[in-house]
N, C-alpha and C positions, 0 to 999 in steps of 0.2 A: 683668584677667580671665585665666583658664590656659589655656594653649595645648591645644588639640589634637593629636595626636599621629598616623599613619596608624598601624593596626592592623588585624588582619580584625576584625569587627562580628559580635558575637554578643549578640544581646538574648535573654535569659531573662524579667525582668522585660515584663510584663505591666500595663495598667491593668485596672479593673473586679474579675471576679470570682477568685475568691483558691483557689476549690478544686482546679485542678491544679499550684498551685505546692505546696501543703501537699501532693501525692502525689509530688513527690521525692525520688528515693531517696536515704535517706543515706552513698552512693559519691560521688554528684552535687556535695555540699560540698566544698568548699576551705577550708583557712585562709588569711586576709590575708598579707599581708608585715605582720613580727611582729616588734618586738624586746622584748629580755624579758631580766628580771634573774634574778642565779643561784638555784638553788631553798634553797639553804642559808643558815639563820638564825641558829639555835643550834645548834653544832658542840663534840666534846668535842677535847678537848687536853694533852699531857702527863699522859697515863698511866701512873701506873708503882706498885707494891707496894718496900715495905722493912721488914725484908732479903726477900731474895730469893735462895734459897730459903726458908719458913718453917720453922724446927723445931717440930715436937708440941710441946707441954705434956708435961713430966715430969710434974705435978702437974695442977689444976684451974686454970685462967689464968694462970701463970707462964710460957706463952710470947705477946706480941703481936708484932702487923705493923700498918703502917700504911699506904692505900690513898688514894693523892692523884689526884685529876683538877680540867681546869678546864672550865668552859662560858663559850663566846665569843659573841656578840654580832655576827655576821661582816657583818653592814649598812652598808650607805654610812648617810653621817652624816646625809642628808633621808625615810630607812627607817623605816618605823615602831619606837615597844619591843616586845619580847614582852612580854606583859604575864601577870601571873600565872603565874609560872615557878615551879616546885615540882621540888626535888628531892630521889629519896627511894629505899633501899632496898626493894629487893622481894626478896631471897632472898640469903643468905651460907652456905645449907647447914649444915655439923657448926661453921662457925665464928661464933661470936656476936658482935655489935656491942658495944663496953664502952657506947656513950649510944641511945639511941632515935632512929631516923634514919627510921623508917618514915612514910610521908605518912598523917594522919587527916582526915579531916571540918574539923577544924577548923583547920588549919595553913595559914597566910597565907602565901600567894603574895607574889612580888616582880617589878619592871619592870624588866628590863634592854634597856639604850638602845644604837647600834651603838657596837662598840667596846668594850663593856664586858666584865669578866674576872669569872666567879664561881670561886672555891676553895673544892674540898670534900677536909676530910680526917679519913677515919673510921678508928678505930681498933677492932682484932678481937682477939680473943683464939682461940689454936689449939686444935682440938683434942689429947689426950693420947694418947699413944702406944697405950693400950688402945681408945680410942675408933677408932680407923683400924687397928688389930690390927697394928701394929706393919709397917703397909706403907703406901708411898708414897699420899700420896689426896688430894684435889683442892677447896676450897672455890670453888664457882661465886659470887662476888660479880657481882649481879647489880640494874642501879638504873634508877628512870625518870625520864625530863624530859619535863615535862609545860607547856605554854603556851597562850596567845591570841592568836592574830595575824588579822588585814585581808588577804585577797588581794584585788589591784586591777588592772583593767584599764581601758584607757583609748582607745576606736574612734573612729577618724575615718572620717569618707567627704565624699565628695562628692555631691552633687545637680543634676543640671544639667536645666532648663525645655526643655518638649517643643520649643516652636518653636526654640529656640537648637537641640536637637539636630537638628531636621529642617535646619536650617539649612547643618551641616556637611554634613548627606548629599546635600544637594543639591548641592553646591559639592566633592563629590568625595572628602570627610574623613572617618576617622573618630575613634570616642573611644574614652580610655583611662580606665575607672571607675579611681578613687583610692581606696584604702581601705587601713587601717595600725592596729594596735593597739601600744599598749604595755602589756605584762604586768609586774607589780611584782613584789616580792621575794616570797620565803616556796614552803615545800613545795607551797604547792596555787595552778594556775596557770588562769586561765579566759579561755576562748580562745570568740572571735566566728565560728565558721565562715557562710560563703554559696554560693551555687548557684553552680558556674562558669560565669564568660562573665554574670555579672547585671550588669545597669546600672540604674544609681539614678535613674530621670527622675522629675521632680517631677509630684505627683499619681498617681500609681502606689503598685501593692502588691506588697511585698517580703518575702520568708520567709528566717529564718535560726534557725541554732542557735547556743546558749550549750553550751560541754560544758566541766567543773571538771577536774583532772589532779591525782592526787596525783606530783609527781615526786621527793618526799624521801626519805628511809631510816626512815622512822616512820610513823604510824598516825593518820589523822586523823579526826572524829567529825564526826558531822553537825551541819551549820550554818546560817543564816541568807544568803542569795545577793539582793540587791537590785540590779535594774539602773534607773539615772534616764537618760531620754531629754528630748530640748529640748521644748521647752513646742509646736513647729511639727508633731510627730513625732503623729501621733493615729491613731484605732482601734487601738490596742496591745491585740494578743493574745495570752498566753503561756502558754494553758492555765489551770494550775490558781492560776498566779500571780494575787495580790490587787493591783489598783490603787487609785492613789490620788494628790492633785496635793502635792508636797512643796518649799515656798520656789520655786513659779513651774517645777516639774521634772514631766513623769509618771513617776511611780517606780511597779515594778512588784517585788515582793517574793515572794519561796519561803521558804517554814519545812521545817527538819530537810531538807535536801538533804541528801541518802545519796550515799554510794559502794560501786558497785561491782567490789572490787578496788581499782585505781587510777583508775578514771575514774567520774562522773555519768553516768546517762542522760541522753542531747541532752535538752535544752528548745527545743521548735519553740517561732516568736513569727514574727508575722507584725504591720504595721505599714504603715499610709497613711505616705509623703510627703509631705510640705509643695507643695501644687500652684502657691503664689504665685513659686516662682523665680524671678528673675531671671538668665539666664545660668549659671553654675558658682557654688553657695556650701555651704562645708564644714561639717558639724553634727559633732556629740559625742556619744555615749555611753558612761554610766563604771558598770562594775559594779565591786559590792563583796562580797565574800563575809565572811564574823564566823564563825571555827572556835575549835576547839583542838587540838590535837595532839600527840602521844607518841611519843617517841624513847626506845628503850632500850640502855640500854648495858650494857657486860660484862667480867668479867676472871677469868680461871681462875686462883687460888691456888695453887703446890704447897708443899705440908705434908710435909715431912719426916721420917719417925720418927727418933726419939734412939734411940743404941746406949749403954746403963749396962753 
């Protein structure tokens, strides 16, 4: 069994009725003790144009350059792939692609697993010295990476039975709520906040929020957010979330979860305890969020006019 610890005693939680925990200001939350893997997934790399500078075109395509980068894979080796990675020109200005590099409807996605290197090398043709009027000027090549990823988190807490807890206060103790998430890889991070000073006693009702982070350098779309609780964990209320019992789990699921800016609006949920306690026993809850995401990248051309 775990020790108790002396602390001041601040009980938030509440047994019975549930409607002044749900008037809680959202100041009143805290996040857990949290550890959490970095937000970067897919990362570009060795970027470079050759030659450099460009010269114009004397004529119509008689001058190119070519435009190499790579996309890394930057995950530990137990990370999810990205999955359905596309990459694809979106604008090179007055300078044209010599192959079709643009992303259509129907252009198949690839998985890249941690560690893995993708190379891309497109070749442009410049424009002609008429075309830029015979002054310095600039092709924005400009491309996107687009993928699939899973953000995961993974909450622990503790629960400890009313008599065990009357127990310590008689005897002069008091407790320390345990609670700890771990946040998985990928740009978008989603974090368990709770009331400060809550204690988890078994049979009791407890409110918290879910809030998604976008914390990467790219642009994430609306997604699919499912959190599964232990089968002990019951009246699960998450709003507009659809329940359902999934392989022995209450799963609670949100469609098209929006962002806005870089964060979700809180999902309040509130949730009975397990009132059979024995003493301190630790439960799970793991959400999973299903996105996709877009990163763009960039590189200014200088194009050089010829002197004849």
């Amino acid at each position: 069994m775990k020790k108790a610890v002396l602390l001041v005693f601040a009980v938030v939680l509440v047994s019975g009725c549930i409607e002044d925990l749900n008037n809680i200001l959202p100041s009143s939350f805290v996040t857990p003790k949290t550890v959490e893997k970095p937000p970067d997934v897919l990362v570009v790399q060795n970027q470079r144009v050759y030659p450099d500078p460009v010269p114009a075109s004397i004529k119509d395509g008689d001058s190119e350059f070519t435009f190499r980068f790579e996309v890394v894979h930057t995950g530990d080796v137990e990370d999810d792939p990205a999955k359905n990675v596309k990459i694809c020109l979106v604008d090179s200005g007055v300078c044209d692609a010599k192959v079709n590099i643009e992303c259509g409807v129907s252009q198949e996605g690839i998985e890249m697993y941690p560690g893995q290197v993708e190379s891309r090398e497109w070749t442009f043709t410049a424009p002609t010295n008429d075309q830029i009027a015979g002054m310095e000027a600039t092709c924005p090549i400009r491309y996107n990476i687009t993928y699939s990823y899973n953000a995961t988190t993974m909450l622990s807490f503790d629960v400890i039975s009313a008599d065990y807890l009357k127990s310590l206060q008689e005897s002069g103790e008091s407790y320390s709520q345990e609670i700890s998430q771990r946040v998985g890889a990928g740009p978008v991070k989603i974090y368990f906040n709770f009331p400060e000073g809550v204690i988890f006693r078994g049979g009791s009702k407890v409110v918290f929020n879910i809030v998604l982070e976008d914390k990467g350098s790219g642009s994430v779309y609306p997604g699919k957010l499912t959190v599964s609780f232990p089968k002990e964990i019951s009246e699960i209320n998450c709003g507009k979330g659809s329940s359902e019992n999934v392989n022995n789990k209450n799963v609670v699921s949100f469609q098209d979860v929006k962002f806005v800016g870089k964060k979700s609006n809180p999902i309040r949920c509130s949730v009975e305890l397990p009132g059979d306690v024995k003493g301190i026993k630790t439960y799970y809850v793991k959400a999973r969020f299903e996105y996709s995401y877009s990163l763009l990248g960039e590189e200014d051309v200088t194009i050089k006019p010829v002197i004849q």
